[in-house]
C-alpha positions as CSV (number, residue, x, y, z in Angstrom):
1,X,109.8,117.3,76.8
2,X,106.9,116.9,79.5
3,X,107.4,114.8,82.5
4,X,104.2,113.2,83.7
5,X,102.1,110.2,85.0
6,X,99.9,107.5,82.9
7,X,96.8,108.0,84.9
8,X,95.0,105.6,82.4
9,X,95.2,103.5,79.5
10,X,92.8,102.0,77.1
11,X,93.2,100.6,73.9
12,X,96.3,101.9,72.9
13,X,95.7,104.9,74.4
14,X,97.2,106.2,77.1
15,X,96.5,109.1,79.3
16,X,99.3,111.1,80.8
17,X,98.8,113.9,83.5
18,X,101.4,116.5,83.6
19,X,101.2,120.0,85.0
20,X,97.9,119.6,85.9
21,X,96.8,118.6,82.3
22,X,95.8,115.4,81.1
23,X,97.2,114.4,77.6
24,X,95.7,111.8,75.1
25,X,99.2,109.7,73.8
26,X,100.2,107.0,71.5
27,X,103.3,105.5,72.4
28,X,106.7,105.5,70.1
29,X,106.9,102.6,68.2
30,X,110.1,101.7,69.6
31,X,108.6,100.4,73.0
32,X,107.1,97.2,71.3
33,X,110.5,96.7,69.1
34,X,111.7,96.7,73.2
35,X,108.8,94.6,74.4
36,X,108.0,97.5,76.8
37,X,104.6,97.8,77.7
38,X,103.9,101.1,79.2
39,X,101.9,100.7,82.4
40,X,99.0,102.9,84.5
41,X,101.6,104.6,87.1
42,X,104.2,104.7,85.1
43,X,106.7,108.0,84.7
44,X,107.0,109.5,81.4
45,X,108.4,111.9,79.1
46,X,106.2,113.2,76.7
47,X,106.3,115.3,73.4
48,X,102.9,117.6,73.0
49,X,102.1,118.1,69.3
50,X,98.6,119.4,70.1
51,X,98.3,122.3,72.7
52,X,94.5,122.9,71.9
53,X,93.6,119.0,71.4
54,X,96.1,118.0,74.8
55,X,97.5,115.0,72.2
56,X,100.8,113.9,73.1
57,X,103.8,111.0,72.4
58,X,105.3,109.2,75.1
59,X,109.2,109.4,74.2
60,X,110.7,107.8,77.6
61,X,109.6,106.0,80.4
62,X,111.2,106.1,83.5
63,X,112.7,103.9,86.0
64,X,110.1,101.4,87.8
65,X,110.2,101.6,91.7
66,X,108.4,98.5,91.2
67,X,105.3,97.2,88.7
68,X,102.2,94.8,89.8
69,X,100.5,92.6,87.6
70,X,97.4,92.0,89.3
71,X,96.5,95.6,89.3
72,X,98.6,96.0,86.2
73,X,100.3,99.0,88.0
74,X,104.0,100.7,88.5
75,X,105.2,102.8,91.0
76,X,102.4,101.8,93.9
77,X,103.6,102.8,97.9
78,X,101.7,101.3,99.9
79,X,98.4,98.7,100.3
80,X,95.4,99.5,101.6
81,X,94.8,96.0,103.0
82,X,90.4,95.9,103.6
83,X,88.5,94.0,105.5
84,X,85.2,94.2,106.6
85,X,84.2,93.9,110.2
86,X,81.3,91.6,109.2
87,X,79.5,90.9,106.2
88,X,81.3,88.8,105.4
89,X,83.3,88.0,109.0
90,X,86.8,88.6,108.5
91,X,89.5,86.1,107.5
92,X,92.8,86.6,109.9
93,X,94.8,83.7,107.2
94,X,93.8,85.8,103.9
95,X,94.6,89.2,105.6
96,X,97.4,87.7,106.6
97,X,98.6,86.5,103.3
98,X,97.6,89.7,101.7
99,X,99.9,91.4,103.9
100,X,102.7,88.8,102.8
101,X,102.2,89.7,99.2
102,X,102.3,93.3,99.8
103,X,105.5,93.1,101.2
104,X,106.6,90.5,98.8
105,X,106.0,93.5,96.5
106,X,107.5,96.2,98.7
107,X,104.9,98.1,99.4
108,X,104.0,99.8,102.5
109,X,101.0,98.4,104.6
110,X,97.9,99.8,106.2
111,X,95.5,97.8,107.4
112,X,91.4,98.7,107.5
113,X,88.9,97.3,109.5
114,X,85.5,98.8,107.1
115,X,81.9,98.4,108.4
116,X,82.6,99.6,112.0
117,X,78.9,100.3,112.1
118,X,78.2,96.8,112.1
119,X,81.2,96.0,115.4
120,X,78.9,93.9,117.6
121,X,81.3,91.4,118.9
122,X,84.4,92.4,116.5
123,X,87.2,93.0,119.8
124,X,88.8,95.8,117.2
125,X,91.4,96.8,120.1
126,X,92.5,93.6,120.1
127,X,93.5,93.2,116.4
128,X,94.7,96.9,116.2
129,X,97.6,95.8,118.8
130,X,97.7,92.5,117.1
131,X,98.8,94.3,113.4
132,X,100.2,97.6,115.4
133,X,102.7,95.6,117.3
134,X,103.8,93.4,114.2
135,X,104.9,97.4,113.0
136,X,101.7,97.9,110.6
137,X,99.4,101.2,110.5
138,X,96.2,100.1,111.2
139,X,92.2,102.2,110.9
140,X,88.7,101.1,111.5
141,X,86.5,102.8,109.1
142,X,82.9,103.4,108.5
143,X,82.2,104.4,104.6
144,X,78.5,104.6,105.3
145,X,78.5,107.2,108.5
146,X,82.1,108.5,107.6
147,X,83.9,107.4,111.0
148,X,87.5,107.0,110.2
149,X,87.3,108.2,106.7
150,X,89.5,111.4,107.8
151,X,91.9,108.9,109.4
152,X,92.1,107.2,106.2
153,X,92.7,109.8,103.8
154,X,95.4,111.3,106.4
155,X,97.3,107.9,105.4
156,X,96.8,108.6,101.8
157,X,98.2,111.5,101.7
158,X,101.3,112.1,98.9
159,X,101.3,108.1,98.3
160,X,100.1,105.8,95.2
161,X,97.9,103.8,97.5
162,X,96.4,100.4,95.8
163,X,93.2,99.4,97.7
164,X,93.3,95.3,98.4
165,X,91.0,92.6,100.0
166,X,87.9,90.2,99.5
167,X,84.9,91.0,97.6
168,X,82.1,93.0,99.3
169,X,84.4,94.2,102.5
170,X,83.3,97.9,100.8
171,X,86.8,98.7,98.9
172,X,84.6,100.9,96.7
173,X,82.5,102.5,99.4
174,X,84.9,103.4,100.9
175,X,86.7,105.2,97.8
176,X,83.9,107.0,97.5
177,X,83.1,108.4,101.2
178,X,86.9,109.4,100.3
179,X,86.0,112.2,98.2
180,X,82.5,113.2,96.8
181,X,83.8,113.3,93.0
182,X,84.7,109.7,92.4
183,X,82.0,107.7,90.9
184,X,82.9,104.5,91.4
185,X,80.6,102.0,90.6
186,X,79.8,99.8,94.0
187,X,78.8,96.3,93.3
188,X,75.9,94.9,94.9
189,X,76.5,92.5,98.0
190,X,74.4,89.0,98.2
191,X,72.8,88.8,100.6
192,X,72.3,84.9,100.6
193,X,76.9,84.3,100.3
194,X,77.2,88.2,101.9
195,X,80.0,88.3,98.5
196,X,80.6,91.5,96.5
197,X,81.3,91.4,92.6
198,X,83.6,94.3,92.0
199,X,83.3,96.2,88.7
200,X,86.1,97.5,88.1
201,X,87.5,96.5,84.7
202,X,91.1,98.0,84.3
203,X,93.6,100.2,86.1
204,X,93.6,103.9,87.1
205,X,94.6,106.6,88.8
206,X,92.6,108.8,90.6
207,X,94.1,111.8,92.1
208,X,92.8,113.5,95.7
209,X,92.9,117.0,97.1
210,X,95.4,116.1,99.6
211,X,98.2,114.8,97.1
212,X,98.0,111.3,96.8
213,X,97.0,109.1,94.4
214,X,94.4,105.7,94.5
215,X,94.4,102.9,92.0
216,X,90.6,101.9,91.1
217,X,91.2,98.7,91.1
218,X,91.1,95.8,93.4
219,X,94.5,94.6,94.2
220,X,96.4,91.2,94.9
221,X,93.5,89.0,93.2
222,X,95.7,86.6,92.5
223,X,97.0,84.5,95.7
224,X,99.4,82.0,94.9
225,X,102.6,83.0,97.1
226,X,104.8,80.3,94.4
227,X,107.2,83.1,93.5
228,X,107.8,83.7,96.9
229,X,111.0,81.7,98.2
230,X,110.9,79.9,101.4
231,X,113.4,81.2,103.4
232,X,112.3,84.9,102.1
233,X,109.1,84.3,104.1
234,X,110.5,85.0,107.5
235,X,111.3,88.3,106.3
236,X,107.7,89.1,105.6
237,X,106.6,89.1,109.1
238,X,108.6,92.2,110.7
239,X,107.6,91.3,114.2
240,X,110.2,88.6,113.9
241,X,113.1,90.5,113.1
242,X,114.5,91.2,116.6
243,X,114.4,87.7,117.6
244,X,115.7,86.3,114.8
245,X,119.2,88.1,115.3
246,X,119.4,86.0,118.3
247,X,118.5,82.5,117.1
248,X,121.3,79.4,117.4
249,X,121.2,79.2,113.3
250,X,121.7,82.3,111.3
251,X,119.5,80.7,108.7
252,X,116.8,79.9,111.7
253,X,113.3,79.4,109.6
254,X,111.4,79.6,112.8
255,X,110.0,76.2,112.1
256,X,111.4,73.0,114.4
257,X,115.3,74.0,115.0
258,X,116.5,74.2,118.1
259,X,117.4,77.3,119.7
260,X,114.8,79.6,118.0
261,X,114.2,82.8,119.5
262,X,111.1,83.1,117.5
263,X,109.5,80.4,118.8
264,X,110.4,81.4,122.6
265,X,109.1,84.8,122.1
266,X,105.8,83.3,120.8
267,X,105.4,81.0,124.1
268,X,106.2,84.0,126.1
269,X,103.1,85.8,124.5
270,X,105.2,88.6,122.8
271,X,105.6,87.8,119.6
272,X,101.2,87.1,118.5
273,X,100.5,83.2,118.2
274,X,98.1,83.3,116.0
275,X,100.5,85.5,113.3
276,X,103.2,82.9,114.1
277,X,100.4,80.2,112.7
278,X,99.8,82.1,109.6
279,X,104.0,82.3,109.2
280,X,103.9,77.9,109.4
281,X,100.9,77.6,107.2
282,X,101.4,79.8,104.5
283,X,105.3,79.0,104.7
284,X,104.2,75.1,104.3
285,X,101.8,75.7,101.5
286,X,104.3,77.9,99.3
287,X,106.5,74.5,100.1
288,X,103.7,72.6,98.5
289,X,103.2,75.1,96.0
290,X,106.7,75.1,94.7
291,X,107.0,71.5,94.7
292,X,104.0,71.4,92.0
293,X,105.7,73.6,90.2
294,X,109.1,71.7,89.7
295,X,107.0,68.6,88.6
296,X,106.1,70.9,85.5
């Protein structure tokens, strides 16, 4: 048997790239007697009936390093967390919770700043050290005159990347300046809400030059942190880490106990304020989130 990737998969079919050939395949009947769906990213063995035709059988699919559902993806790295500089402005809470859902996810993080050509009164430095100091990669990118897009694709190199963040901050502008063969279809931006519609209908994998891997697909659309935990929160925000060893409590949530080092780095400026802000609100609303759920 043939070990390769799903690159793609439509109605029932799924498409499996493996030594540089991509191989039409129907999966063995005994994944749905397992309830197994077989999912874009996944590793699997295949069984090739049809050299000429490139038709194929998946036989085996391999372990998950982990699996999405909004992209319905396995296997991802990192996020490619995007936001526009302007049009539309960006939102520090989303980013923020985008971040925590990554992580929630284990994926690594990279943060992009898009539409540097329109950085009028955007203080990029100051955000770079922001996100670089809480341990994050961080680029500021231009798809439409190319500034950063080397940067970028440096960072995509030899990873699944999955490409997240709001409508119309130029996700698939940007996956296009990446390399001149994708055809992704951009959706207009309006100019009266300065919202994009993205048109992307379904998963896949597009492969670079440089050996990694994109998901056309924008990522994390769903935003509900209820399935994260509470007290897992904290460990979302990596910039706390080294402070938290030294807190009074072991199980210190960084919220009003005494004796928080947390807190005491925030007042003495080195731990950011305003990421400390996003930590209590989204920790509070994944309270009131849960609490909605056990009434159900």
């Amino acid at each position: 048997m043939t070990k390769g990737i799903i690159f793609k998969g439509i109605g029932g079919f799924y498409y499996v790239k493996a030594d540089g050939v991509l191989y039409e395949c129907k999966a063995r009947g005994k994944f749905k007697n397992e309830q197994v769906v077989p999912m874009v990213g996944d590793y699997v063995s295949i069984d090739i009936y049809d050299e000429e035709k490139n038709l194929a059988t998946i036989e085996e699919i391999h372990e998950r390093k982990n699996a999405l559902v909004r992209p319905t993806v396995a296997n991802v790295d990192q996020a490619v967390v995007v936001f526009s500089i302007r049009d539309p402005l960006p939102n520090m809470m989303l980013l923020d919770k985008m971040v925590v859902l990554a992580e929630h996810a284990d994926l690594e993080v990279l943060i992009c700043f898009n539409k540097a050509d329109l950085d009028l009164t955007f203080d990029f430095d100051v955000f770079q050290k922001k996100y670089e100091n809480a341990g994050y990669r961080v680029v500021r990118t231009c798809a439409m005159t190319g500034e950063g897009v080397e940067q970028l694709l440096s960072e995509l190199t030899k990873r699944i990347s999955v490409f997240s963040g709001p409508s119309g901050v130029g996700k698939s502008s940007l996956l296009n300046a990446i390399e001149e063969k994708f055809s992704v279809e951009t959706g207009a931006v309006s100019e009266k809400i300065k919202r994009g519609k993205h048109t992307t209908r379904h998963s896949e994998l597009f492969e670079l030059t440089n050996g990694g891997i994109i998901v056309d697909t924008p990522g994390f659309t769903s935003l509900s942190a209820a399935e994260i935990e509470e007290d897992q929160l904290k460990g979302y925000f990596p910039e706390f880490k080294h402070f938290s060893e030294t807190c009074r409590f072991y199980n210190c949530l960084h919220l009003n106990e005494p004796g928080c080092e947390v807190k005491h780095a925030v007042e003495l400026g080195t731990v950011d304020k305003e990421r400390y802000e996003a930590y209590v609100y989204i920790y509070h609303e994944i309270e009131k989130e849960r609490k909605k759920l056990k009434k159900w």
